[in-house]
TORVO-250036 format. One record per residue (C-alpha): residue number from 1; x, y, z. Coordinates in pm, whole numbers. Each point is the difference from the previous one (the first is absolute). Example, Ala and Ser with C-alpha at 12.3 -4.5 7.8 and 13.67 -1.06 7.14 Angstrom:
BEGIN
n = 1&u = 1230&v = -450&w = 780
n = 2&u = 137&v = 344&w = -66
// end
This chain:
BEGIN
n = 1&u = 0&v = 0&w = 0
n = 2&u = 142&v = 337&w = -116
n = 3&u = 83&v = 248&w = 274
n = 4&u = -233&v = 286&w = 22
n = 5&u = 240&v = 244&w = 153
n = 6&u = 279&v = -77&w = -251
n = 7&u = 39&v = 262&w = -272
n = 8&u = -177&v = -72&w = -358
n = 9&u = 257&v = -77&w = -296
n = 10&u = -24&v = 266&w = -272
n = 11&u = -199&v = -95&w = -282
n = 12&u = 162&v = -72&w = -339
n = 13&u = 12&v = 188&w = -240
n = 14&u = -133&v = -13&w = -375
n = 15&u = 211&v = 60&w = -321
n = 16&u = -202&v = -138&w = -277
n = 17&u = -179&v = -300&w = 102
n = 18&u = 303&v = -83&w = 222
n = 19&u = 136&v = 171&w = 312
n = 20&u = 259&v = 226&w = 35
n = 21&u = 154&v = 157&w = 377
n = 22&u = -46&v = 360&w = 15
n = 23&u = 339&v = 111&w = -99
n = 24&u = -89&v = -131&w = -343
n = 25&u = -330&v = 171&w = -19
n = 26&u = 236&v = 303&w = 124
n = 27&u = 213&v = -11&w = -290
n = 28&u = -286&v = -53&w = -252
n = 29&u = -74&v = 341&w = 151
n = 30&u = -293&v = -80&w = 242
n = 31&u = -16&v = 234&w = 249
n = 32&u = -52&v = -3&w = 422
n = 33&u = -397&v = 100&w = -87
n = 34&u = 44&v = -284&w = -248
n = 35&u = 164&v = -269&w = 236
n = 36&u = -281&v = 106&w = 256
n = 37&u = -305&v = -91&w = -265
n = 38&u = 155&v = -289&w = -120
n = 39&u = 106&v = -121&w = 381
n = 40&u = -425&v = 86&w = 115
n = 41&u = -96&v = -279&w = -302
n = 42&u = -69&v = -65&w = -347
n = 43&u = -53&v = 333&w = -185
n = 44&u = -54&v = 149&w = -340
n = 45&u = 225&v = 281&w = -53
n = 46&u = 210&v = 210&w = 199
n = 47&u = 213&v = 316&w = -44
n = 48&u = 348&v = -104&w = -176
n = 49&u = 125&v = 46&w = -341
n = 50&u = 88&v = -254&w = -166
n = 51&u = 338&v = -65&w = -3
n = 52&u = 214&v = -214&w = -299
n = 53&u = 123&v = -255&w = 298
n = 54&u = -331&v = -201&w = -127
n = 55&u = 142&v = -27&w = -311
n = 56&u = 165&v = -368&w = -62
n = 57&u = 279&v = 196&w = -229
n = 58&u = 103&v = 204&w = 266
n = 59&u = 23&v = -246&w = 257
n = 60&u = 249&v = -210&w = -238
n = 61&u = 199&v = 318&w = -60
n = 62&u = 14&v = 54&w = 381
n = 63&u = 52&v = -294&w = 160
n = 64&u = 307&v = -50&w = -311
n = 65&u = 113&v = 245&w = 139
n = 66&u = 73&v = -73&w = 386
n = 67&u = 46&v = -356&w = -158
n = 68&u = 339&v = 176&w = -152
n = 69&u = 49&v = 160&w = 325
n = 70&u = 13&v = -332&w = 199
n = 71&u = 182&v = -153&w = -249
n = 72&u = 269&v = 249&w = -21
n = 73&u = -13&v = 43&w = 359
n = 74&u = -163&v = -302&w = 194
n = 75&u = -242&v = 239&w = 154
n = 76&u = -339&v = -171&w = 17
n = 77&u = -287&v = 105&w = -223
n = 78&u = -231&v = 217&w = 203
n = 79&u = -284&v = -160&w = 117
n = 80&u = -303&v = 208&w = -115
n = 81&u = 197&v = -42&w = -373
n = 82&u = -45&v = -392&w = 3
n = 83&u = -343&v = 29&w = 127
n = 84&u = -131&v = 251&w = -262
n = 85&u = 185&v = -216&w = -281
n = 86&u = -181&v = -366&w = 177
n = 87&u = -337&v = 188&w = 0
n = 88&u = 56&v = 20&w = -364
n = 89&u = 113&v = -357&w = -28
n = 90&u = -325&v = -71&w = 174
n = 91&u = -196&v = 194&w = -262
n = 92&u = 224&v = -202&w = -271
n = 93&u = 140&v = 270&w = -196
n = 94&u = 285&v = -203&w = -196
n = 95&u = 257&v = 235&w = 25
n = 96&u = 16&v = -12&w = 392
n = 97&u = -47&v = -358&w = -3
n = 98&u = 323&v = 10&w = -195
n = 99&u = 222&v = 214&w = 167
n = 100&u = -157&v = -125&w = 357
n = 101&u = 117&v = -378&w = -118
n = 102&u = 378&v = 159&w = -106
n = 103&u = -38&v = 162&w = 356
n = 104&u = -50&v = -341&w = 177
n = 105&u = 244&v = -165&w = -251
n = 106&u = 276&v = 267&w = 165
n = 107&u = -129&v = -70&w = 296
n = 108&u = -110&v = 364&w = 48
n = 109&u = -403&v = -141&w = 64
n = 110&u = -166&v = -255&w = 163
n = 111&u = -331&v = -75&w = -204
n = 112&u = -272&v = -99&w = 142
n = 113&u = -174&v = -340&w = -93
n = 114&u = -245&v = 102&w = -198
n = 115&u = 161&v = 279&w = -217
n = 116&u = 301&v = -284&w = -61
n = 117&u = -262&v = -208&w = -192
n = 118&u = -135&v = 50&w = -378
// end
């Protein structure tokens, strides 16, 4: 039996028809009004522009980018980079199915399950 008293876990997020943690939603350009909407349930619409993180080019070009960078460097991808590029692997868009397999092939991404099969 859950504890009453103990805090609630924060709601996920949604990005699509998947779900995304805020600081993706922050870099698609949601903003704190928007996080607040979208944390109270499902909604419509809210305030933010749209920004080109949604599109599936410019998450390639992105996350090929810090892929260079911990290449070059061994720093680790950041975080909210992998998970916008999975939540387009999730949506499979070809191109980020691609570079997310040469990512796990480098050993720069762990896939999960499902996105790893065709």
């Amino acid at each position: 039996m859950a504890n009453p008293s103990a805090p609630a876990l924060p709601r996920p997020l949604a990005f699509g028809r998947h779900m995304a943690s805020e600081t993706l939603l922050g870099l698609l350009g949601h903003t704190e009004s928007c996080l607040a909407l979208i944390r109270a349930g499902p909604i419509a619409s809210c305030d933010y522009r749209t920004a080109h993180m949604e599109d599936p080019a410019i998450a390639v070009e992105v996350t090929s980018h810090y892929a260079r960078i911990a290449i070059a460097t061994g720093w680790p991808i950041p975080t909210v980079i992998l998970e916008l590029l999975t939540c387009h692997v999730m949506d499979a868009n070809p191109a980020c199915t691609e570079l997310a397999e040469w990512l796990e092939a480098t050993g720069l991404l762990d896939l999960p399950p499902q996105a790893n099969s065709h």
